[in-house]
C-alpha positions as CSV (number, residue, x, y, z in Angstrom):
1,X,69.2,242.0,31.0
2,X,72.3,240.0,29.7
3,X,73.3,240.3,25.9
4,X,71.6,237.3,24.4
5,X,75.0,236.7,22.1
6,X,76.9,236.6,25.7
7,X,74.2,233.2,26.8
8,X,75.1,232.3,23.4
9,X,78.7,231.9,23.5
10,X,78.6,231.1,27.7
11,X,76.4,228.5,26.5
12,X,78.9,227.0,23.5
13,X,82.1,227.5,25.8
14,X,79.6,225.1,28.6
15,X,79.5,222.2,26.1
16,X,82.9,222.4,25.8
17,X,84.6,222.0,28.6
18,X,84.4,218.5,29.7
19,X,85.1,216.8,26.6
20,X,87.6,219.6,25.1
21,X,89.1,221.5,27.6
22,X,91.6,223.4,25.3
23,X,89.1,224.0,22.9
24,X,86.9,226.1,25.5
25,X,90.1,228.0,26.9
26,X,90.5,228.7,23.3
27,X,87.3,230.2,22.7
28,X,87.6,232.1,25.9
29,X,90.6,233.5,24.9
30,X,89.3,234.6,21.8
31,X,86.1,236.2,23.2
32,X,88.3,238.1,25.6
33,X,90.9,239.2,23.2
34,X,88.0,240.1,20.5
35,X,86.2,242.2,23.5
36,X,89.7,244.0,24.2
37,X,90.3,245.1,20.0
38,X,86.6,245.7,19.8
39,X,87.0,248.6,23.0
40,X,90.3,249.9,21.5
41,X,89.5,249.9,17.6
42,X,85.7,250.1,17.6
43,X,84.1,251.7,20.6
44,X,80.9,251.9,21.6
45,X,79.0,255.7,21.2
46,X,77.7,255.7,24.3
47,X,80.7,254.6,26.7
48,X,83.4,257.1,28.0
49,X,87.1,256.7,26.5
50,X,88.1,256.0,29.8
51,X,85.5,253.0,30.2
52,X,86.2,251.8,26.9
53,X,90.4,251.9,27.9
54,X,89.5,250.1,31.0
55,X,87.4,247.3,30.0
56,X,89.4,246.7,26.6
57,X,92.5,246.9,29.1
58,X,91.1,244.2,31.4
59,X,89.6,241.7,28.5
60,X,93.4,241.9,27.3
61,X,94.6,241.0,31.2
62,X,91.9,238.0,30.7
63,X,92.7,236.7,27.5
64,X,96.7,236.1,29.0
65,X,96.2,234.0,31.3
66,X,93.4,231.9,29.2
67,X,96.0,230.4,26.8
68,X,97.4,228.1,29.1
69,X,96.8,225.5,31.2
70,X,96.4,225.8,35.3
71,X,100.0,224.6,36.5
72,X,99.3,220.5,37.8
73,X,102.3,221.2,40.9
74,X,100.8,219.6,43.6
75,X,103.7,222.0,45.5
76,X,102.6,225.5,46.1
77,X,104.8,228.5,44.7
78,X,107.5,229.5,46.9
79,X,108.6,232.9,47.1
80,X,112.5,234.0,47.0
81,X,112.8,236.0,50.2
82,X,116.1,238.7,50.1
C-alpha cells in the first residue's frame, strides 16, 4: 500500500504543474534530495546499508536533473564522432 505522505506530496506537486511549472520541479527536487540525506544521515532500521546507499544514491541522481528545465532545441543532440 503506498505511503499516504507520498499521495500527499504527488498530489501537491499535481496542482502545480500547469500553472507553476518551476515551482513543481522545485518541490520535486527537494523531495528527491530530502529522500537522498534521509538514506545517508538517517536510515531506516529495517533496510540493508547497501539498500539504503542505493536508493539515497539514486534520489541524489534524481534530484540533478530536476533543477532545470528540459532543453526547448527543436535539433537533436549530435554526438562528436573521433
Amino acid at each position: 500500500m503506498p505511503s499516504s505522505s507520498i499521495e500527499a506530496l504527488g498530489r501537491l506537486i499535481s496542482r502545480q504543474v500547469a500553472g507553476h511549472p518551476d515551482r513543481a520541479r522545485a518541490l520535486l527536487r527537494t523531495a528527491y534530495t530530502l529522500v537522498g540525506v534521509q538514506m545517508k544521515y538517517f536510515p531506516p532500521k529495517n533496510v540493508l546499508p547497501a539498500r539504503c546507499a542505493m536508493q539515497g544514491d539514486t534520489a541524489r541522481s534524481m534530484a540533478a536533473p530536476a533543477g532545470r528545465p528540459a532543453s526547448t532545441s527543436s535539433s537533436p543532440a549530435r554526438c562528436s564522432t573521433p
